[in-house]
Every structure is written in structure tokens, then in C-alpha cells.
C-alpha positions, -999 to +999 in steps of 0.1 A: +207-134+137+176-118+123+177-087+099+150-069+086+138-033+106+132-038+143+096-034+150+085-041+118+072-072+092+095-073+063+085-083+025+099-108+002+091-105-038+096-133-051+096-137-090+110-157-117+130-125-131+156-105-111+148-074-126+112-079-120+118-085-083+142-055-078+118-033-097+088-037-072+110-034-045+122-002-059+088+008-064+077-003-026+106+014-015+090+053-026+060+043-006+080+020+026+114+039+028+122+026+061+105-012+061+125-046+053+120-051+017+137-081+000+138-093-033+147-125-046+143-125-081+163-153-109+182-183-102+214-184-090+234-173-119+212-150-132+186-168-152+148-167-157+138-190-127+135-192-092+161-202-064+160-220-031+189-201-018+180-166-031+146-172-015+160-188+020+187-154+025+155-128+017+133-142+044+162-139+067+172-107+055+136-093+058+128-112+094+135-089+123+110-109+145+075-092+135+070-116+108+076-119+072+053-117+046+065-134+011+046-125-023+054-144-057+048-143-095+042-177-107+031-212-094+068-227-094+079-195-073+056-207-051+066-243-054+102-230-042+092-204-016+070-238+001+104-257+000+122-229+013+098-226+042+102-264+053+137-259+055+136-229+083+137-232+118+105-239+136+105-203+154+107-183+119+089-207+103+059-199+124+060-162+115+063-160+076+034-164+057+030-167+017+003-148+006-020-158-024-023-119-036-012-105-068+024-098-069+024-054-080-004-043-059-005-066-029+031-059-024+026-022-023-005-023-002+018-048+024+037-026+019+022+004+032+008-013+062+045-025+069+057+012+071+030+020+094+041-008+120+009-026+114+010-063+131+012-098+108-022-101+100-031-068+091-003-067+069-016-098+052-050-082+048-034-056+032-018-077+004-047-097-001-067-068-002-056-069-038-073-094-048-106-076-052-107-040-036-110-013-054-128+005-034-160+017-026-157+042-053-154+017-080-127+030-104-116+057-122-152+070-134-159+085-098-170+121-102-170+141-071-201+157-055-203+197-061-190+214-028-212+246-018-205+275-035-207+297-009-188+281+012-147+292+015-116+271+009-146+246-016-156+235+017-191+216+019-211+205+047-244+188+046-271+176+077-247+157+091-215+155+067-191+176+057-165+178+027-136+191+006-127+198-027-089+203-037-075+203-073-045+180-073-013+199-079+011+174-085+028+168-117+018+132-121-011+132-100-022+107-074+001+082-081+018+054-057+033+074-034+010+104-028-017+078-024+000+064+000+008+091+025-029+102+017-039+065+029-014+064+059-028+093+071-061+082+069-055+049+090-051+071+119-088+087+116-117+075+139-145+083+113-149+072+081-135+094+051-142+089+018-118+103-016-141+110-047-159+079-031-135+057-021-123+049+013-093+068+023-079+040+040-079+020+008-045+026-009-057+005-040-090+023-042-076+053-040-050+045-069-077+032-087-093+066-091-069+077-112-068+109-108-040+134-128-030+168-125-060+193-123-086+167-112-110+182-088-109+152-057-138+156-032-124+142+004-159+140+029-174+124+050-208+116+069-206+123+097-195+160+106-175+154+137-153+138+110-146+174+097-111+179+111-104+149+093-115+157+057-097+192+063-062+172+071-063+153+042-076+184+021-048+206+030-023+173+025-033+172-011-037+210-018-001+209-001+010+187-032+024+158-007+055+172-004+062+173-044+051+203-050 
């Protein structure tokens, strides 16, 4: 009988430490509150190492049908999550895959896209969107365009874009989880939207920023039919995601 969260792929962490694995679920969890998030962390008896068994009852756990996508630390965690895999049934077999992303940040991009009900394959871009995206802006050193002065609310529009600026009111500033409901939200926009220069949809470029508490974040786009868009994800962060 599967397990996992009906309508959605489910996550494995696999690590050679326990408390490593449970940690990054925990940490998945703030941004993925409702997905199928397993870990399988140690041997059996509570060593530093790796276990067939442990490994075998998270994929189950996490499979609900959608697919399982499994994540690991070290080269022998991957040696045992291969073994694991040859010893499944044909049918779940055919819809895990091990993806070759870093363990921290592809699991929280996965798991992002998991939340949203995002297929398979999209939640494998997602994790192996870690491996090199950190967004268009390029890091934390983005400085946000000057919004017009005369305009209310630090609203900006040029020819044909249009933008936002918002001072982040959060205590730790944009950090996993505010990035994330900034990003999900984002996902559901037809025109591109860019955050201090990185694409809104990008959950690691956003976090990449690193912005804190009283950074000035510009949200804008190009193209001004986009402008409901930037003023959604404006009044999200101005809102303080809910933590404020």
C-alpha cells in the first residue's frame, strides 16, 4: 500500500547521519508542510552510515503514486539508495528517481515544487536547479533600481515596465520560508517578474540575495501588463509573509 500525500511527489533525504537527515526534513517541512517528506538518515542502530532498509521504508513511505524523488549526501549513500532501487517492484521502481543535486538546497527547491503539486519532472528540475542557479540576479550584491519619487506606495513604471519597492519587515529577513511563498506565488504569474534582479520564480536565487530586515527589495518587471503581478508580490512582502 503506498503512503506519501495523494496527489503529490514525495522526498527522500538520504544521508550518512540521522540527525542530518531529520534536520533538512525539518527544515523542508517550514517551506512543504503538507508534502511526503522522508528521511532516512544512519544505519540501522544508529550509526554514522547508511541503510538498505531505512532507505527501502522512506521511498515507500514517501510514494503515494506521483513519484518519488530521492536526494543523498555522499557517494556510498548513493551506492545504497541504487541497491535499494533494484530491489523494488517494477511499477515503483519506474517512478523514483535519484537526483544528482546537492543535498540542502536541491531538497528545498524539490521541495517547493512538491507543495505546489508540480509533476515528476518538474520537481527534478527543481532539485537540480541547485546545482548552478542562482539566479539572474547573481548573489547577494544586487542593488535595486530607484523607484520614482513621485510615484505613491514606491511604485515605478517605465516605457513598458513597471515596479515595486518594499522594505522587508521580517525579523530575519527573506529567509527559507518567506522565499518560498514569495516564489510559489510567483509560479502562478504569466509574465516574467524579477526580485532585486532575480527571477521570482527562482527559490534559490531569491535566497541568494540575501536580504535582512530593512533591505529595500525592488519586485518589477518589463513588461507593464505584468503590473498586477509585481503589486501581489509587493503587498506579500510589505505584509511580512504572515510573520509579521
Amino acid at each position: 500500500m503506498s503512503g506519501g500525500t495523494p496527489g503529490k511527489v514525495g522526498l527522500v533525504f538520504v544521508s550518512h547521519s540521522s540527525q542530518i537527515a531529520a534536520g533538512l526534513v525539518e527544515l523542508a517541512r517550514q517551506m512543504a508542510p503538507t508534502a511526503a517528506l522522508e528521511p532516512a538518515g544512519g544505519t540501522d542502530d544508529g550509526r554514522i552510515g547508511t541503510s538498505f532498509d531505512l532507505v527501502s521504508a522512506a521511498i515507500a513511505a514517501a510514494d503515494s503514486g506521483s513519484g518519488v524523488v530521492v536526494l543523498c549526501d555522499l557517494g556510498s549513500a548513493i551506492l545504497t539508495t541504487e541497491t535499494a532501487l533494484d530491489f523494488l517492484d517494477d511499477e515503483l521502481r519506474a517512478r523514483v528517481r535519484l537526483v544528482d543535486a546537492p543535498l540542502v538546497e536541491g531538497g528545498v527547491a524539490a521541495s517547493v515544487a512538491a507543495e505546489a503539486g508540480d509533476a515528476l519532472d518538474a520537481v527534478v528540475a527543481a532539485a537540480e536547479s541547485a546545482r548552478g542557479d542562482r539566479g539572474e540576479g547573481g548573489g547577494g550584491s544586487a542593488e535595486p533600481a530607484a523607484a520614482d519619487a513621485d510615484l505613491p506606495s514606491s511604485a515605478g513604471a517605465g516605457a513598458s515596465g513597471y515596479s515595486r519597492t518594499v522594505t522587508l519587515v521580517n525579523a530575519d529577513g527573506l529567509h527559507a520560508r518567506p522565499a518560498a511563498e514569495l516564489a510559489k506565488l510567483a509560479a502562478t504569474f504569466a509574465h516574467r517578474v524579477t526580485v532585486n534582479g532575480a527571477d521570482a520564480k527562482s527559490l534559490l536565487g531569491i535566497m541568494s540575495l540575501g536580504l535582512t530586515k530593512g533591505a529595500e527589495v525592488e519586485i518589477a518587471t518589463d513588461d507593464v501588463a505584468g503590473s498586477d503581478e509585481v503589486d501581489a508580490l509587493a503587498e506579500l512582502a510589505a505584509s511580512g509573509f504572515g510573520e509579521h
